[in-house]
Each structure stands twice: as structure tokens, then as C-alpha cells.
ZADO-1210 file (C-alpha; in nm, 4 decimals, padded with zeros to 6 digits):
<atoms>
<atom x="-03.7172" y="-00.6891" z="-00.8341" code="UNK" pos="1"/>
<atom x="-03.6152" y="-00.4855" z="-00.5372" code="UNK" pos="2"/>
<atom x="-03.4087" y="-00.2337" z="-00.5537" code="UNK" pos="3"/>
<atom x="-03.0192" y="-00.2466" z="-00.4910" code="UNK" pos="4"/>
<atom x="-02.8976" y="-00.0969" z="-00.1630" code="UNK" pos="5"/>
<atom x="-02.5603" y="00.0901" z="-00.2031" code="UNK" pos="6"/>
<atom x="-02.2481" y="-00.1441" z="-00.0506" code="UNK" pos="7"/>
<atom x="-01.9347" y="00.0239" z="-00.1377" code="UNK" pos="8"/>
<atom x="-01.6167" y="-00.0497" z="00.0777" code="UNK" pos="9"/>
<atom x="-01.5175" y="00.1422" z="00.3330" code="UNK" pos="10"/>
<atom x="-01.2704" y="00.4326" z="00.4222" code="UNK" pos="11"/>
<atom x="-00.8726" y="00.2868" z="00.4991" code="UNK" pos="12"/>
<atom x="-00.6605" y="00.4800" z="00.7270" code="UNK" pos="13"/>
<atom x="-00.3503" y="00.5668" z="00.5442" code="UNK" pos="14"/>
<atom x="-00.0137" y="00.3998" z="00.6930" code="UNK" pos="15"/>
<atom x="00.2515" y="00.5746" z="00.8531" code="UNK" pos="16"/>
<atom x="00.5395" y="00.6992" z="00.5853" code="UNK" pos="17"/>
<atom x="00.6891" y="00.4475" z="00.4038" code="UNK" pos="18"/>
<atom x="01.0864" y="00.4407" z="00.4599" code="UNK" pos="19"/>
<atom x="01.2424" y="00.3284" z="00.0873" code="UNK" pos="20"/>
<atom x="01.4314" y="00.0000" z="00.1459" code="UNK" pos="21"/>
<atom x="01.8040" y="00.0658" z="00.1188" code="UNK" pos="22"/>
<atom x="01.7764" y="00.3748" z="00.2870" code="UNK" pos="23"/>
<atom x="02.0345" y="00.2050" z="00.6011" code="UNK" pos="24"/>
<atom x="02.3710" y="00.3458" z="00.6034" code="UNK" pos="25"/>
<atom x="02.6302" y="00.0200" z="00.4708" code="UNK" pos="26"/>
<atom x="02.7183" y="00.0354" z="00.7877" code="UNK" pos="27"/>
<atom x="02.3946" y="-00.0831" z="00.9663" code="UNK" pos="28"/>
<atom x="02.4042" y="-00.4566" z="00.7932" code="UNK" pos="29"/>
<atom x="02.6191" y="-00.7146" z="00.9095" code="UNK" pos="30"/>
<atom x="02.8874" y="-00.9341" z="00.6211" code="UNK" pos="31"/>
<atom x="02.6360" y="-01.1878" z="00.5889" code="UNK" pos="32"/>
<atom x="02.3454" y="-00.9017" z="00.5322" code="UNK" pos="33"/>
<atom x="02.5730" y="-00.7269" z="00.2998" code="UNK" pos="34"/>
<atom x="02.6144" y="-01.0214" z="00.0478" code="UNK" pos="35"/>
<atom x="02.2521" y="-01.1105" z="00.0360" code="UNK" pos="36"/>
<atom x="02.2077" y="-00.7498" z="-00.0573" code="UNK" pos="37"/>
<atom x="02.4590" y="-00.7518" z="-00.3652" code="UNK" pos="38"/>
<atom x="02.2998" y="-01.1020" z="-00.4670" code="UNK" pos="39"/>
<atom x="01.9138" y="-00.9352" z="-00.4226" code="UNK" pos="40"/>
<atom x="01.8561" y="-00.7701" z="-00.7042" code="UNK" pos="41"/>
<atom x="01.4773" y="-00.8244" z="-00.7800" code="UNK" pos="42"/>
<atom x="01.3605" y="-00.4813" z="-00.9109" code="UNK" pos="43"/>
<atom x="01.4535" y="-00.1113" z="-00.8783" code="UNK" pos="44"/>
<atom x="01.3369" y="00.0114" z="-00.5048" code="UNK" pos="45"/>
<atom x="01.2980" y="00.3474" z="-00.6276" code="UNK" pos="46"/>
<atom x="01.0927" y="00.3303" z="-00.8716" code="UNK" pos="47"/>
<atom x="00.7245" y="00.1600" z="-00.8771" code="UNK" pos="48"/>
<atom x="00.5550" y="00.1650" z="-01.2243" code="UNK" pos="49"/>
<atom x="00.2843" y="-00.1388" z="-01.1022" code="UNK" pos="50"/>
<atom x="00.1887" y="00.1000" z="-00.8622" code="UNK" pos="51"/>
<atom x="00.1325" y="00.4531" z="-01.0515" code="UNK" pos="52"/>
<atom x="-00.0451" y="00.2098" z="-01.3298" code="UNK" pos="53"/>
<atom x="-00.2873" y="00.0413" z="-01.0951" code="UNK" pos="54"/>
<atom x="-00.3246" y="00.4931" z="-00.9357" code="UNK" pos="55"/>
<atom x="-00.3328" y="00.5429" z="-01.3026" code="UNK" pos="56"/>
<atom x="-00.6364" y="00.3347" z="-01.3718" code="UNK" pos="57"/>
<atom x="-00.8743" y="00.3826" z="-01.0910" code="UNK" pos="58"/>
<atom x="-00.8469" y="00.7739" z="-01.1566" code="UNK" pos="59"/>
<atom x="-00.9182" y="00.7349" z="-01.5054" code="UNK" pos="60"/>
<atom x="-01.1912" y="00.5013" z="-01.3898" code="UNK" pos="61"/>
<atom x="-01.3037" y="00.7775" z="-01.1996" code="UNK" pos="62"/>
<atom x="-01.2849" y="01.1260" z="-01.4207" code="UNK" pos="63"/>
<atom x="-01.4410" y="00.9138" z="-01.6943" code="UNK" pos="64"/>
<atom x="-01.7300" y="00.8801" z="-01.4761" code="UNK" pos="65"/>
<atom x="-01.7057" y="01.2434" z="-01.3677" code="UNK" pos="66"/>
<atom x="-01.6783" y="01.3266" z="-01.7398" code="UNK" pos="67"/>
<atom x="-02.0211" y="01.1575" z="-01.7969" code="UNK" pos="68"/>
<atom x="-02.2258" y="01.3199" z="-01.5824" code="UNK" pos="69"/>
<atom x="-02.2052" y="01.0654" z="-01.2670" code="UNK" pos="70"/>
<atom x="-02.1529" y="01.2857" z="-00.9251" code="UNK" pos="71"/>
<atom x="-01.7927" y="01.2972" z="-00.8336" code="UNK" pos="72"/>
<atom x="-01.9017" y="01.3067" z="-00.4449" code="UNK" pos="73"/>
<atom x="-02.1741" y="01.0088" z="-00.4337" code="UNK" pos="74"/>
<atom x="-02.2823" y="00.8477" z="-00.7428" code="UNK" pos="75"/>
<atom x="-02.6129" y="00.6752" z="-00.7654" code="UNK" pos="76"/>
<atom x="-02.6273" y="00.2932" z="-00.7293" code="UNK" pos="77"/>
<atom x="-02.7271" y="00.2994" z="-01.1241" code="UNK" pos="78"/>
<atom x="-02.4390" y="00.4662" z="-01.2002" code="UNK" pos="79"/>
<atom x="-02.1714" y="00.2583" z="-00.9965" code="UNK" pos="80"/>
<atom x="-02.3798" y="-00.1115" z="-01.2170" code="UNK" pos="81"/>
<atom x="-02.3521" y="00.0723" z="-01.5559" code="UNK" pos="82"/>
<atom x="-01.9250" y="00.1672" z="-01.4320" code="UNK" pos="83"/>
<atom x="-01.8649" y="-00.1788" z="-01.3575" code="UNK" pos="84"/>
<atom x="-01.9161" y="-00.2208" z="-00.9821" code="UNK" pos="85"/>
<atom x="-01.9768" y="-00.5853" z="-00.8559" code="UNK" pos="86"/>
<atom x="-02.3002" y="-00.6693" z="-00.8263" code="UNK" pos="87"/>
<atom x="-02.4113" y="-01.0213" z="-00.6961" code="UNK" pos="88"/>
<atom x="-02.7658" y="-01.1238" z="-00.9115" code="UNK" pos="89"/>
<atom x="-02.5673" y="-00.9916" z="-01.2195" code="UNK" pos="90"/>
<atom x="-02.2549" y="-01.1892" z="-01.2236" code="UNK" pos="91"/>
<atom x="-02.4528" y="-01.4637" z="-01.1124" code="UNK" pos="92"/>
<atom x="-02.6112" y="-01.4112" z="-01.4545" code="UNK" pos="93"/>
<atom x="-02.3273" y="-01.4085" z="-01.6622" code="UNK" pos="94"/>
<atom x="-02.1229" y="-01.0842" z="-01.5677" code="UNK" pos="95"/>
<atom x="-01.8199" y="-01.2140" z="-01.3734" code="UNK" pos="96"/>
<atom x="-01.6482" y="-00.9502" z="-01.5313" code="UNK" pos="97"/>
<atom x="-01.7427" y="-00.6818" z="-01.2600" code="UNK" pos="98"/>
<atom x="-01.5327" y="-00.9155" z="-00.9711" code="UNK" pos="99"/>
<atom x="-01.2501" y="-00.7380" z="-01.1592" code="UNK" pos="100"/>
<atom x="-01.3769" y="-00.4203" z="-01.2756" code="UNK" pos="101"/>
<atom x="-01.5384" y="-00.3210" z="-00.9636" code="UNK" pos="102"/>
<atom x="-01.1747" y="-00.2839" z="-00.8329" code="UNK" pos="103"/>
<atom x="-01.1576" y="00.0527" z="-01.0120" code="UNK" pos="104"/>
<atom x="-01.4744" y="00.1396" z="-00.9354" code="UNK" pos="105"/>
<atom x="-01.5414" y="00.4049" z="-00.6752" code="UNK" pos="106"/>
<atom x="-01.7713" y="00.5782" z="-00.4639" code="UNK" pos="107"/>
<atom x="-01.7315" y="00.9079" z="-00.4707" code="UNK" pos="108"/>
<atom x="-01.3840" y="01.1623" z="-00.4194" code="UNK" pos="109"/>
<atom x="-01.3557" y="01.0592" z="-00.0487" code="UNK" pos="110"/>
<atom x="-01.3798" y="00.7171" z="-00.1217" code="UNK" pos="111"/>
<atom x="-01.1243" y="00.7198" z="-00.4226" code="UNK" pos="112"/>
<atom x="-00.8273" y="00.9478" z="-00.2067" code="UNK" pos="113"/>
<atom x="-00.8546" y="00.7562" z="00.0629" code="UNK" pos="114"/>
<atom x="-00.8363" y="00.3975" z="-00.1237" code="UNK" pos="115"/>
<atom x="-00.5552" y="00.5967" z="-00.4005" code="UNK" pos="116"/>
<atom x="-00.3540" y="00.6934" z="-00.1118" code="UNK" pos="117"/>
<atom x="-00.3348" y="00.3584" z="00.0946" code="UNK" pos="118"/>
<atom x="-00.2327" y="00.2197" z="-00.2079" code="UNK" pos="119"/>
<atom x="00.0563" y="00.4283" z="-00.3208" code="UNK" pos="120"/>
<atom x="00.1441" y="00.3872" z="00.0455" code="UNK" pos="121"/>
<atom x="00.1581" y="-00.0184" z="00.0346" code="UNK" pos="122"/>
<atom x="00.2545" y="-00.0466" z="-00.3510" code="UNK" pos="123"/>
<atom x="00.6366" y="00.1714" z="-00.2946" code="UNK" pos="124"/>
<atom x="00.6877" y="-00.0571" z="-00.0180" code="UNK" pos="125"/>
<atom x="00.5873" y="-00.3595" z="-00.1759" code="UNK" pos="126"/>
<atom x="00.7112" y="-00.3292" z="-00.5425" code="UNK" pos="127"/>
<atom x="01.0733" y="-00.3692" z="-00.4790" code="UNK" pos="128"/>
<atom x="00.9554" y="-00.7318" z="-00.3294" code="UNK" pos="129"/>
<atom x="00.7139" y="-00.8556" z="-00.5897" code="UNK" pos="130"/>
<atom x="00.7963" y="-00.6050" z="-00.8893" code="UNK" pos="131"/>
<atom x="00.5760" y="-00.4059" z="-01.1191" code="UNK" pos="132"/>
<atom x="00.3987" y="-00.7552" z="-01.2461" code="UNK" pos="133"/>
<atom x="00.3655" y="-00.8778" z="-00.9196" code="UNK" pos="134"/>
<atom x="00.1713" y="-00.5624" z="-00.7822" code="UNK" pos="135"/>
<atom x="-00.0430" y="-00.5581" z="-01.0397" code="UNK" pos="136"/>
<atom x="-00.1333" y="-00.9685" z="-01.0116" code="UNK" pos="137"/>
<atom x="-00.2013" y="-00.9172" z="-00.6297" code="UNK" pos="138"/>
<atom x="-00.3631" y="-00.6446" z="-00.6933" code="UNK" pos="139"/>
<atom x="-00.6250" y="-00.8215" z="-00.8942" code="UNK" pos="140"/>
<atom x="-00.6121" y="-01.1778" z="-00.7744" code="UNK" pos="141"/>
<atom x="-00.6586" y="-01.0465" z="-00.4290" code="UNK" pos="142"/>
<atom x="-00.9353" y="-00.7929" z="-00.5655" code="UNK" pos="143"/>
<atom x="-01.1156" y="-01.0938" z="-00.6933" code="UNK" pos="144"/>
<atom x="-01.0655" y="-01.3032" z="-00.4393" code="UNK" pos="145"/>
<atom x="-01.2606" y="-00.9748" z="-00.1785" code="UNK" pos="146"/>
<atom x="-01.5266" y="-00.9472" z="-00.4144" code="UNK" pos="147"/>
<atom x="-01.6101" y="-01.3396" z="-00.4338" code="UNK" pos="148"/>
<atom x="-01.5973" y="-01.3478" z="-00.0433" code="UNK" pos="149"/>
<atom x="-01.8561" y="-01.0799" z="-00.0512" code="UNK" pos="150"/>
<atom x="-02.1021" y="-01.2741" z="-00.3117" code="UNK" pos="151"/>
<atom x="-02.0697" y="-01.5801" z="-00.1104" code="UNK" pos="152"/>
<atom x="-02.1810" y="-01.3673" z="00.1988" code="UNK" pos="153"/>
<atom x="-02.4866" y="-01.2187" z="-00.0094" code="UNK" pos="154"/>
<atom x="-02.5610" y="-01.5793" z="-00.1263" code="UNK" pos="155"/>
<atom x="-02.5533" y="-01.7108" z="00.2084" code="UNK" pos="156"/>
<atom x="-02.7272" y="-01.4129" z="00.3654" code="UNK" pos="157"/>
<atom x="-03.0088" y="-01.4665" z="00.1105" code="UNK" pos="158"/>
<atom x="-03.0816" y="-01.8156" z="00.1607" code="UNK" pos="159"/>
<atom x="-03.0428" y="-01.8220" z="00.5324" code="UNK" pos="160"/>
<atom x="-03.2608" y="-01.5412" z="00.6136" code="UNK" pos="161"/>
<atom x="-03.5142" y="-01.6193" z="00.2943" code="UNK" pos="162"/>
<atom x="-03.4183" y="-01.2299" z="00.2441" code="UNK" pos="163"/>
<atom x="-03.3017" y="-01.2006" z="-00.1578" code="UNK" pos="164"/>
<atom x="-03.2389" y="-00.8631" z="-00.1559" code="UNK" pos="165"/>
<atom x="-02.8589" y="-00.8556" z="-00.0341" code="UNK" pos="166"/>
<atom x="-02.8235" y="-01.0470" z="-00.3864" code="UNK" pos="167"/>
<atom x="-02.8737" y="-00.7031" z="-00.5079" code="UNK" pos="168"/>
<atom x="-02.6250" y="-00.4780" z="-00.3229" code="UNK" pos="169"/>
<atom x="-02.3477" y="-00.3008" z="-00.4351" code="UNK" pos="170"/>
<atom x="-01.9986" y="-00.2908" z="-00.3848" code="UNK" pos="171"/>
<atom x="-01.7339" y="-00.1036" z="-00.5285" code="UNK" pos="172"/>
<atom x="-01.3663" y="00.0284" z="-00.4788" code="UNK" pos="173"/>
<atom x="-00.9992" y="-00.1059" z="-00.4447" code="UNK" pos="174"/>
<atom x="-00.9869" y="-00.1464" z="-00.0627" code="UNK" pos="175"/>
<atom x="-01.0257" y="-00.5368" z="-00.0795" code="UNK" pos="176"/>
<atom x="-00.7289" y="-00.5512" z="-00.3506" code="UNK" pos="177"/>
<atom x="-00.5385" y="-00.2752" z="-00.1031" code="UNK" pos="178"/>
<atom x="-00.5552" y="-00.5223" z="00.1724" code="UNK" pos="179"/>
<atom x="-00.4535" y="-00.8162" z="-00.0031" code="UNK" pos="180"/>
<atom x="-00.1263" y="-00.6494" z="-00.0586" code="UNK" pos="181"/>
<atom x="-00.1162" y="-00.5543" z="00.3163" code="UNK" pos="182"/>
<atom x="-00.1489" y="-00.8788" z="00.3751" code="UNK" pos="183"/>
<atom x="00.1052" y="-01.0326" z="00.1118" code="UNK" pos="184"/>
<atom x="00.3382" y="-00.7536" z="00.2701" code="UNK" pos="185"/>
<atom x="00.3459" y="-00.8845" z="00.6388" code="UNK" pos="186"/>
<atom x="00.4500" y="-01.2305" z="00.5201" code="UNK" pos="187"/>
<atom x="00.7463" y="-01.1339" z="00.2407" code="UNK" pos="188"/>
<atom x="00.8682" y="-00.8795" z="00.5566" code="UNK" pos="189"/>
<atom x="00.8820" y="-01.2115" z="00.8523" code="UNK" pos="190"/>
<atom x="01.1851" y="-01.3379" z="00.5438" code="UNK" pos="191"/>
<atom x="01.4741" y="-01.3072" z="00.8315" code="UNK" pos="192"/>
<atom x="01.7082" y="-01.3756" z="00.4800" code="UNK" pos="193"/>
<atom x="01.6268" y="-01.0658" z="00.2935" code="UNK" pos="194"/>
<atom x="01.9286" y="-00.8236" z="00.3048" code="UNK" pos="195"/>
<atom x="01.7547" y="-00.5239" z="00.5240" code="UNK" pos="196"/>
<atom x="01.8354" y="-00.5247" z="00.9264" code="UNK" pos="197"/>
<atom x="01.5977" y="-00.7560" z="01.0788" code="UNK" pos="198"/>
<atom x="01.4614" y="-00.4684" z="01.3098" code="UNK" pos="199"/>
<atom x="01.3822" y="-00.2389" z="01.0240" code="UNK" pos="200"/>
<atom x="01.1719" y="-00.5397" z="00.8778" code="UNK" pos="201"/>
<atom x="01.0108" y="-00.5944" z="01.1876" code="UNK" pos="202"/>
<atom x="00.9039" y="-00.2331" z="01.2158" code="UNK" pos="203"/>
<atom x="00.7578" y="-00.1987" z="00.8577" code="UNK" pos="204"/>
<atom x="00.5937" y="-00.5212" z="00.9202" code="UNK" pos="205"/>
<atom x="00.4501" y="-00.4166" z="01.2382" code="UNK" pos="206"/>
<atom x="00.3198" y="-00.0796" z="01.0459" code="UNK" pos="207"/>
<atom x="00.1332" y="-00.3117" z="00.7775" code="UNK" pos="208"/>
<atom x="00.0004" y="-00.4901" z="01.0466" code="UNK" pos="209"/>
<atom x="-00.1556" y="-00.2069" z="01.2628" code="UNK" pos="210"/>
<atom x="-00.2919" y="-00.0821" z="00.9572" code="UNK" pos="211"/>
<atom x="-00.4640" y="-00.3632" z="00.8326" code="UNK" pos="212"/>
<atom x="-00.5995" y="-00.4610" z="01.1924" code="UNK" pos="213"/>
<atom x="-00.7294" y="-00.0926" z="01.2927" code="UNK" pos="214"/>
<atom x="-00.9099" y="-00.0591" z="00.9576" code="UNK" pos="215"/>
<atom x="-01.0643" y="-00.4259" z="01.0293" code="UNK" pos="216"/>
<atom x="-01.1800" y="-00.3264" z="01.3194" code="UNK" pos="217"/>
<atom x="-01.3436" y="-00.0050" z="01.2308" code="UNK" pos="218"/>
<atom x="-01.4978" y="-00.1750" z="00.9328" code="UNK" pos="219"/>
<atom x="-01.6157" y="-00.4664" z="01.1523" code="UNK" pos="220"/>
<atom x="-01.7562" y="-00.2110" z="01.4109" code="UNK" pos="221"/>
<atom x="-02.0044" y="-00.0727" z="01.1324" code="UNK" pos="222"/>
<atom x="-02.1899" y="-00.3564" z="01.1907" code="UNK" pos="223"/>
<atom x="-02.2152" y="-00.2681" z="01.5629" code="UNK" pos="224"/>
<atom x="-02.2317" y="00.0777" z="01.5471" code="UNK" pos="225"/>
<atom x="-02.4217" y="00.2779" z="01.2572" code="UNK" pos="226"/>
<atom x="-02.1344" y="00.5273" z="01.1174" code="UNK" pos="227"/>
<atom x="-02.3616" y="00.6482" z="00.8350" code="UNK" pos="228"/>
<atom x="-02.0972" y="00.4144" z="00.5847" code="UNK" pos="229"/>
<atom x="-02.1479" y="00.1161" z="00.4790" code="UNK" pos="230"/>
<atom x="-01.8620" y="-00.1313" z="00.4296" code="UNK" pos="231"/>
<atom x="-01.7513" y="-00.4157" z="00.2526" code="UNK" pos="232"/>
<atom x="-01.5774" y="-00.6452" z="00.5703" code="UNK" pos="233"/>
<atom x="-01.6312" y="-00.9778" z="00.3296" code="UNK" pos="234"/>
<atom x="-01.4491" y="-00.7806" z="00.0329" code="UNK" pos="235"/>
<atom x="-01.1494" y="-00.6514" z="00.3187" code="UNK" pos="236"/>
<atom x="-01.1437" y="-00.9907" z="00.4933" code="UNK" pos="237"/>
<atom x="-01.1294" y="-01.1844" z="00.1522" code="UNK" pos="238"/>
<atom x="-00.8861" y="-00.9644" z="00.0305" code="UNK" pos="239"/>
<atom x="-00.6285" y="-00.9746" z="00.3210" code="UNK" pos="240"/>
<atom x="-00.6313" y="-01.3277" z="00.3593" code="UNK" pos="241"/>
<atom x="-00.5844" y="-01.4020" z="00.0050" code="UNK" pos="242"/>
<atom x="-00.2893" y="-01.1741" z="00.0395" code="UNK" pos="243"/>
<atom x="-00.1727" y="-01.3740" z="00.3209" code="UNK" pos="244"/>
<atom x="-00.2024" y="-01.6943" z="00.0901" code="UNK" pos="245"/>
<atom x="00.0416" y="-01.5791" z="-00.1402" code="UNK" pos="246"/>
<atom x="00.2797" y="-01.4689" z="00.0364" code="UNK" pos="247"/>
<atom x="00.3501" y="-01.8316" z="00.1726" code="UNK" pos="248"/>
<atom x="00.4829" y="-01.9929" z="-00.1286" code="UNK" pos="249"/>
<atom x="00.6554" y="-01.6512" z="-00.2472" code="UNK" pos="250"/>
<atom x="00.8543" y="-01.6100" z="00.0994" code="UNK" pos="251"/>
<atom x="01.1029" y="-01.9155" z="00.0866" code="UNK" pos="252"/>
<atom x="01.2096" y="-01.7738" z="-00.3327" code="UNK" pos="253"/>
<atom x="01.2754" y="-01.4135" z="-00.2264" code="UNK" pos="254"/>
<atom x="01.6307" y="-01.4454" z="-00.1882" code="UNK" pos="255"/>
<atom x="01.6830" y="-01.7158" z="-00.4619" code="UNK" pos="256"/>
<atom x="01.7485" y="-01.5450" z="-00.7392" code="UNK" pos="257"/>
<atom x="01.5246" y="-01.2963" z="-00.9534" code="UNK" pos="258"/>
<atom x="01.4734" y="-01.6213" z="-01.1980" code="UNK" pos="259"/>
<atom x="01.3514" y="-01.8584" z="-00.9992" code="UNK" pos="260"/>
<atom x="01.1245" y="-01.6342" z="-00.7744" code="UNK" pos="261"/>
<atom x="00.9821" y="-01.5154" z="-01.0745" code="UNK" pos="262"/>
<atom x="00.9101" y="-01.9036" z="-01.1201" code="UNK" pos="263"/>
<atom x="00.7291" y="-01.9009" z="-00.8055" code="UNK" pos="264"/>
<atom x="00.5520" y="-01.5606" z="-00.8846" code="UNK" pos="265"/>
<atom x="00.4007" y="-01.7499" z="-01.2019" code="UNK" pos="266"/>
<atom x="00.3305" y="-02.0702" z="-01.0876" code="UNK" pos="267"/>
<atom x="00.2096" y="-01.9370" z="-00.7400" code="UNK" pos="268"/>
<atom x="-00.0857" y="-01.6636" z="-00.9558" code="UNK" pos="269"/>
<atom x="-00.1380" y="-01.9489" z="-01.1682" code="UNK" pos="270"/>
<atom x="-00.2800" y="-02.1836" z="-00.9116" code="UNK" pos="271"/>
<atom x="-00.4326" y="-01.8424" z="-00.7215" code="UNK" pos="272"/>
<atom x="-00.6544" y="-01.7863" z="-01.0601" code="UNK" pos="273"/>
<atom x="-00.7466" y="-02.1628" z="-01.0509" code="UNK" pos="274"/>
<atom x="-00.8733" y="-02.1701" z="-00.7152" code="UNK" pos="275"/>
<atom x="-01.0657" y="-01.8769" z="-00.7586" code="UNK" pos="276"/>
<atom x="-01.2259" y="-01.9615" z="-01.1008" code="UNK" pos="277"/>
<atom x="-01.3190" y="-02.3183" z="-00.8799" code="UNK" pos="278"/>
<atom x="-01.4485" y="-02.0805" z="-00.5895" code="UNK" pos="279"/>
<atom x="-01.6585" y="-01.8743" z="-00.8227" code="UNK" pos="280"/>
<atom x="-01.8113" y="-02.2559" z="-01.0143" code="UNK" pos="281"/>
<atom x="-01.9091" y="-02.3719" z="-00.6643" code="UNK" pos="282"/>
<atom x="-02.0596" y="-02.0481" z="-00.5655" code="UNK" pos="283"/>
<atom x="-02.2897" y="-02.0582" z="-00.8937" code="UNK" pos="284"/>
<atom x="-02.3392" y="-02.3936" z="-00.8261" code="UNK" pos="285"/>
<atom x="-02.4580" y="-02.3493" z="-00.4213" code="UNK" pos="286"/>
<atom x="-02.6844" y="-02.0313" z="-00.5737" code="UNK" pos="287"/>
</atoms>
């Protein structure tokens, strides 16, 4: 069997500072604005307990490993498999598992601050739209949905090129989930109807959006350019545009009522999970 090459996701660029929403003086937003903003009350914009839970986890994740003797700055490929970390030949055999728990797996301190810190960016700003449940759904259906991308590509790498050793790589970290929630984000911030000036939405969208397409680009440019890191662009693209996916059917709910969206929220992850566990049969199925 040959021996795994090391495939963990790449380095984000944090965002610029996240403004909290509500921060306008009353005077900035229009009648119409201000009644939509007494009527939207989803979840608490200043607090974001999804968020510090998902922060919680991966750094648990982490000093546990740390704890048991793996290297905080680059831990063997070994080390990252027995941890969780996806692996394509081994869910293939059974562990589908690691598509999940190779979200809170990471490569090293670097790798960890910079994925920890992109997220506690993204989640503040995003909680108050999908609440504490709803990060921590995206979080993982988009996760998944990064880390199935990326075994499809090994599986199709393998059997076009006759090469079975990108079966064995290794990928690990929480970029791909990070990403999804960039890309949930610009679609909940184009709702014209949510009760925040139009032109601050437009500029926090436009942030998400730089963000997301610089650290595309540098991850796509690794494959152009050797950087001396190796990253995950099936896990990142997967990721954002099952972000993007969501965000359709959650958009037109935002601003009808907290009972109904949460409908949506529920029906909308519901469907996500199917598609993916219908993804995942037909990629065991192609293999």
C-alpha cells in the first residue's frame, strides 16, 4: 500500500473587522427599515454561543492531540488518521465518520489560528442571521459537503490517471466548513428586506466576498506555483458552494418571523443531509 501524502487545507486570510449589526445610530434607517427591525428578532447579535462551541471544539481537538504526544507545529500523517482526519481509501471502507471529524482536525498551531480566527471572524457576523443551531449545522453540513468534493476529486484523480495513491492523501482542518459559511453569508446579506441600511449590507457582503475569492485564488495558485503548502481547493470549493446552496432557500424566510424561518432552517438541513448522504452512495458506488 503506498504511503499517504499529507493534504491538509490551506492557510485563510482573516477578514477585515467585523462591525456588530445594530451598531447604526436609529437615525441611519428609514420608517420602513425601522419596523422590520422591531419585527426581526431572530437571535441576540451580541452574543454567539454556536460560534465559541464550534472555537471550543477544534481547540480541544487540538490540545488533546498536543496532550498525547502528537507535535503541536506539524503532526505526522499517522497522527492526523488515528485524530480523525479524512482520509479517502478509509471511508471508502467503512469510516465516513472522518467527513465530519476531520473538521476539527488540524495541522499544526499555524494551521489551527489561522482557520480559529477566520471563523470567529465569519461566525459573530453570521450568528445573529442563522443563530447558534444554524452555525453549527452549516458548519458541518458545509464541512461535509468540502470533504466529499475532495474524495470525489481523489476518486476521479485515481481512475483517470491509473495513479491510486491520491486515494490515500490526507486532509484535515475547518477551512472547507469556514467557507461554507462565507458563502451562506454573501447570500442572507443580498436580503434588501432585512432591517440594516442597504449600504452597510452591501459592504459586509462585499468583505465576505473578497475574502472568500482572495483565499480561492491563493489556494488555486498552489497548484501553479509550489508555496511549500499543500491545499485542499476541492474541500474550499465544496465548502463555499454548499454554503451558497443554503443560503437560497433561507434568504426569502429571514424576515418572516423567527418561527417560520426556523421552519426553513430545518427543512432546508434536512434535505442538505439527504443530498449529501445520496452524494456520498454514488461516490462508493462510481469507486
Amino acid at each position: 500500500m503506498p504511503s499517504p501524502q499529507l493534504h491538509p487545507e490551506g492557510e485563510i486570510l482573516p477578514p477585515a473587522p467585523t462591525p456588530k449589526f445594530g451598531a447604526a445610530p436609529a437615525e441611519a434607517y428609514s420608517p420602513e427599515q425601522a419596523r422590520r427591525r422591531r419585527e426581526f428578532s431572530v437571535w441576540d447579535p451580541r452574543s454567539a454561543p454556536g460560534t465559541y462551541f464550534l472555537l471550543a471544539i477544534n481547540i480541544a481537538v487540538y490540545l488533546w492531540m498536543c496532550l498525547h504526544g502528537v507535535d503541536p507545529k506539524l503532526p505526522t500523517e499517522a497522527d492526523l488518521i488515528r485524530y480523525g482526519a479524512n482520509d479517502t481509501f478509509l471511508v471508502l471502507h467503512g469510516q465516513w465518520y472522518r467527513l465530519l471529524t476531520a473538521t476539527f482536525v488540524h495541522v499544526g498551531f499555524i494551521h489551527i489560528a489561522c482557520n480559529m480566527w477566520c471563523l470567529w471572524n465569519l461566525g459573530i457576523l453570521g450568528e445573529p442571521l442563522i443563530g447558534p443551531y444554524g452555525m453549527v449545522a452549516v458548519y458541518m453540513i458545509t464541512g461535509i459537503a468540502g470533504n466529499l468534493l475532495s474524495m470525489a476529486t481523489n476518486i476521479a484523480h485515481a481512475v483517470a490517471y491509473r495513479d491510486p495513491s491520491s486515494l490515500f492523501q490526507v486532509g484535515a482542518g475547518a477551512s472547507g466548513a469556514v467557507f461554507g459559511i462565507a458563502g451562506i453569508l454573501i447570500v442572507l446579506l443580498s436580503n434588501r428586506r432585512l432591517p440594516f441600511p442597504w449600504a452597510e449590507l452591501q459592504r459586509l457582503r462585499s468583505s465576505v466576498i473578497k475574502f472568500a475569492a482572495i483565499n480561492l485564488v491563493i489556494g488555486l495558485s498552489t497548484n501553479v506555483v509550489n508555496l511549500g503548502i499543500s491545499i485542499d481547493n476541492s474541500a474550499h470549493i465544496g465548502g463555499f458552494l454548499s454554503g451558497l446552496a443554503l443560503g437560497v432557500p433561507l434568504s426569502p424566510r429571514m424576515t418572516a418571523g423567527r418561527e417560520r424561518y426556523l421552519d426553513r432552517q430545518k427543512f432546508t438541513f434536512a434535505v442538505a443531509c439527504l443530498v449529501l448522504a445520496l452524494f456520498g452512495y454514488w461516490i462508493a458506488r462510481f469507486a
